[in-house]
Every structure is written in structure tokens, then in C-alpha cells.
C-alpha positions as CSV (number, residue, x, y, z in Angstrom):
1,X,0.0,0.0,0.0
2,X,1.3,3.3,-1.0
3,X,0.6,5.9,1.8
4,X,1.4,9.8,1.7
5,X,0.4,11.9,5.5
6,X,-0.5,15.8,3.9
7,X,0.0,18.7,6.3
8,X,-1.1,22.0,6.6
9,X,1.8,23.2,4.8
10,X,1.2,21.3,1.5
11,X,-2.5,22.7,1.5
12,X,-2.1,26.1,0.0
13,X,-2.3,27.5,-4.1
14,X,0.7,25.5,-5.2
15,X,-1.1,22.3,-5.3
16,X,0.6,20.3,-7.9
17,X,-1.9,19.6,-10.8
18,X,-4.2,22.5,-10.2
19,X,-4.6,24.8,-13.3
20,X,-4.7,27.8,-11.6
21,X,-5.6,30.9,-13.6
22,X,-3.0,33.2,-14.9
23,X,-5.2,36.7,-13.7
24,X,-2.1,39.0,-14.9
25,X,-3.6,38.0,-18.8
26,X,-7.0,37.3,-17.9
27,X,-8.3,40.0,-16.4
28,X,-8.2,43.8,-15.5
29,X,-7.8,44.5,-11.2
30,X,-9.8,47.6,-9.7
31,X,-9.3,48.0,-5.9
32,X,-10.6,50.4,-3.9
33,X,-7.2,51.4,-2.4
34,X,-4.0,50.1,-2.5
35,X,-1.2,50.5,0.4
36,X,2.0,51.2,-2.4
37,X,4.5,48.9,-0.5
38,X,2.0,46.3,-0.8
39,X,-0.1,46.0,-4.0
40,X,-2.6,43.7,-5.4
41,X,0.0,41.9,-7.7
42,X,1.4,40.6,-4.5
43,X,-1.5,38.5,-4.1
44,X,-2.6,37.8,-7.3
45,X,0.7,36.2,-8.7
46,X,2.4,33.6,-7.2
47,X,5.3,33.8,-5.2
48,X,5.5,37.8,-5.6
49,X,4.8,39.2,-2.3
50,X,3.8,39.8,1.1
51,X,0.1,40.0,-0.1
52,X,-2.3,43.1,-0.8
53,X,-3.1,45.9,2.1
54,X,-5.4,48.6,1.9
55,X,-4.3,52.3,1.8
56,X,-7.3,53.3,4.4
57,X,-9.4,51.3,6.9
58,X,-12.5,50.7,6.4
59,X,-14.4,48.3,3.8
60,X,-12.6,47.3,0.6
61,X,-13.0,46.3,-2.2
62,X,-11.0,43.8,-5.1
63,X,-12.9,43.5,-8.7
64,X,-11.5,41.1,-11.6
65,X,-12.8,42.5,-14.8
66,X,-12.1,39.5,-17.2
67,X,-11.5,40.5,-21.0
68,X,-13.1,37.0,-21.6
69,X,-16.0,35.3,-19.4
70,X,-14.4,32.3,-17.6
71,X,-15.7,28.9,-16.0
72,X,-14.5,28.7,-12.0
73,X,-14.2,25.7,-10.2
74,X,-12.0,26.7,-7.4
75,X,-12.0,30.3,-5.7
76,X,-8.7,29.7,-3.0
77,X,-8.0,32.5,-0.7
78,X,-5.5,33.4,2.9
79,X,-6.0,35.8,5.1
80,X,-3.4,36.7,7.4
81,X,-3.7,38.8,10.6
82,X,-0.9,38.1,13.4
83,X,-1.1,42.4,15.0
84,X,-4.5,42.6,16.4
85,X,-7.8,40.7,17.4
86,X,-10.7,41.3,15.2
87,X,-13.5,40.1,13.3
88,X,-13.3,40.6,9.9
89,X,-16.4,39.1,7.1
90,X,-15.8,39.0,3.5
91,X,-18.0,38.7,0.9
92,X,-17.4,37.1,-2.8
93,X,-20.0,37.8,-5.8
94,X,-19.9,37.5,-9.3
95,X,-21.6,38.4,-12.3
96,X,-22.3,37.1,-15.8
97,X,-22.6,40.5,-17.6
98,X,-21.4,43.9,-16.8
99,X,-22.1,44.0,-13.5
100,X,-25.8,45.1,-13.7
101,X,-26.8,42.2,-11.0
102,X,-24.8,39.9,-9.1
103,X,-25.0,36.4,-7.3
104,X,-23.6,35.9,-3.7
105,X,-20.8,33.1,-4.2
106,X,-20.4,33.3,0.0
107,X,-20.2,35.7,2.9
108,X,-18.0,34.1,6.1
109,X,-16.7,36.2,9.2
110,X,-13.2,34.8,10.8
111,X,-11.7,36.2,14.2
112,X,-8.6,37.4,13.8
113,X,-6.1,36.7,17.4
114,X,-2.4,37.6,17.4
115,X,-2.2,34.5,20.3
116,X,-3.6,32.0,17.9
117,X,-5.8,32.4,14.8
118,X,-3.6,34.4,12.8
119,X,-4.5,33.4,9.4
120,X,-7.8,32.1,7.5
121,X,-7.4,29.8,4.3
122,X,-10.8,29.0,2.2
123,X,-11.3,26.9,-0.6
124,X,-14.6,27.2,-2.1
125,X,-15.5,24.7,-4.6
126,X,-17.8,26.6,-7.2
127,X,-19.1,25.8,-10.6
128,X,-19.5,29.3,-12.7
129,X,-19.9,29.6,-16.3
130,X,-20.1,33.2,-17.9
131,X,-18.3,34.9,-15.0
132,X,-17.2,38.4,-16.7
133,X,-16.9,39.9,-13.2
134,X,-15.5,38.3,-9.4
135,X,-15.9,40.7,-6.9
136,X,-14.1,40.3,-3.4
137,X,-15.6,43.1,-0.6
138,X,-13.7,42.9,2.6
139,X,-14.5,44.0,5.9
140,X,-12.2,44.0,8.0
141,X,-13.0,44.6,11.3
142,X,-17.6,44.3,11.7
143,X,-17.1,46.6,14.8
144,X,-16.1,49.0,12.9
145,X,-12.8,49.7,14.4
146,X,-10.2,51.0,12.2
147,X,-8.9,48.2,10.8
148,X,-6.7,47.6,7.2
149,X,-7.8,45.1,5.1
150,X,-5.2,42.4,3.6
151,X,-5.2,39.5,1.1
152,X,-2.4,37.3,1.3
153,X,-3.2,35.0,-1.8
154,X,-6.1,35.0,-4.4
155,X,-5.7,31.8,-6.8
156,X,-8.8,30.8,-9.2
157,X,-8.7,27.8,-11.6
């Protein structure tokens, strides 16, 4: 019998055999701010970065424009958070056309603690045809203490 024991560390983006998307030709990025030592390339492309922050606190927000609708079977996304407790809730939607309507993929709140749960990985499993628009809205703190959003990683296939 051939056996294998997986850890936490080989359950991230670079799963071998995943297709992962390659967003850079795929689609255009609009955020809602963008802190310049940490910009939304760093999460977007692998191994580039420390991840995305926000320029303000507050609720952001990541859109990926595609030039060309795409089918999505795996959204994969880390949070990381090791300075402060908080709650923070993010939302993903997505839209067929040009973002007249859109379809809640999932909304999910983590808390954040600096003695423990310092980071949040989510794999959601999705089937999506048509999807011209992904939309990523982050709140980062629901008490509505200043708080800076991050994204460490964003990985679609």
C-alpha cells in the first residue's frame, strides 16, 4: 500500500496539478485602495509578495474584470492577521454580464487573534460559467474599528 500523510503546509495554491488561472492575462484589477509597499500583484501572482493591504481602513473592495467570461471551479483565498484581534467578514460575488446584477458566491466572518488564529485559508469549490466579473468586498473589522484590510493570496482555476 502506498501511503502519503499531507500537512497544513502542502494545503495552500501550489497544489501540484491545479490549473490555476493566470489573472495577470485574464483580467483587469480595480481596488478600492491600495497601500504602495503592498499592492494587489502581491496576491494575485504567485510567489511575488507579502500579499495586498489597503491604503485606508474601512471596507474594501477587489474586482477582476475578465477581458473574456471564464468557468470557475476553485475560488482559493489566505488571510493573514498576526497584529490585532478582530472580526473581519468578506463577501465574494460574481456576475455574468457587466455588472448590472450579481450572485452571492459566499459571505463568512473569521476572528482574527495575534495568540492563535492568525491566518484564514478558504477553498470554495464553485461551478460558474459566464463569470465576466468576481468581486471580493472585505471587511475588516464588523465593529467597525479601524482596521486595514489584507489579502495574502487570491488563486482561481
Amino acid at each position: 500500500m502506498l501511503k502519503r500523510i499531507i500537512g497544513r503546509a502542502q494545503q495552500d495554491a501550489h497544489l501540484p496539478g491545479e490549473d490555476w488561472l493566470d489573472v495577470q492575462l485574464l483580467a483587469e484589477v480595480e481596488v478600492s485602495s491600495e497601500d504602495p509597499g503592498h499592492p494587489i500583484d502581491s496576491a494575485l501572482l504567485p510567489q511575488s509578495g507579502s500579499g495586498w493591504r489597503a491604503a485606508q481602513p474601512g471596507r474594501q473592495v477587489i474586482r477582476l474584470l475578465f477581458t473574456t467570461p471564464q468557468h470557475l471551479r476553485r475560488i482559493w483565498l489566505m488571510f493573514e492577521e498576526s497584529k490585532i484581534e478582530r472580526t473581519q467578514e468578506y463577501v465574494l460575488h460574481w456576475s455574468s454580464g457587466g455588472g448590472q446584477s450579481f450572485h452571492e458566491i459566499v459571505r463568512q466572518q473569521w476572528n482574527f487573534s495575534p495568540q492563535g488564529a492568525t491566518r484564514e485559508t478558504e477553498d470554495h469549490r464553485v461551478e460558474l460559467s459566464g463569470v465576466a466579473i468576481l468581486e471580493l468586498i472585505i471587511v475588516p473589522d464588523t465593529s467597525e474599528k479601524p482596521a486595514f484590510a489584507s489579502l495574502a493570496q487570491l488563486r482561481l482555476a
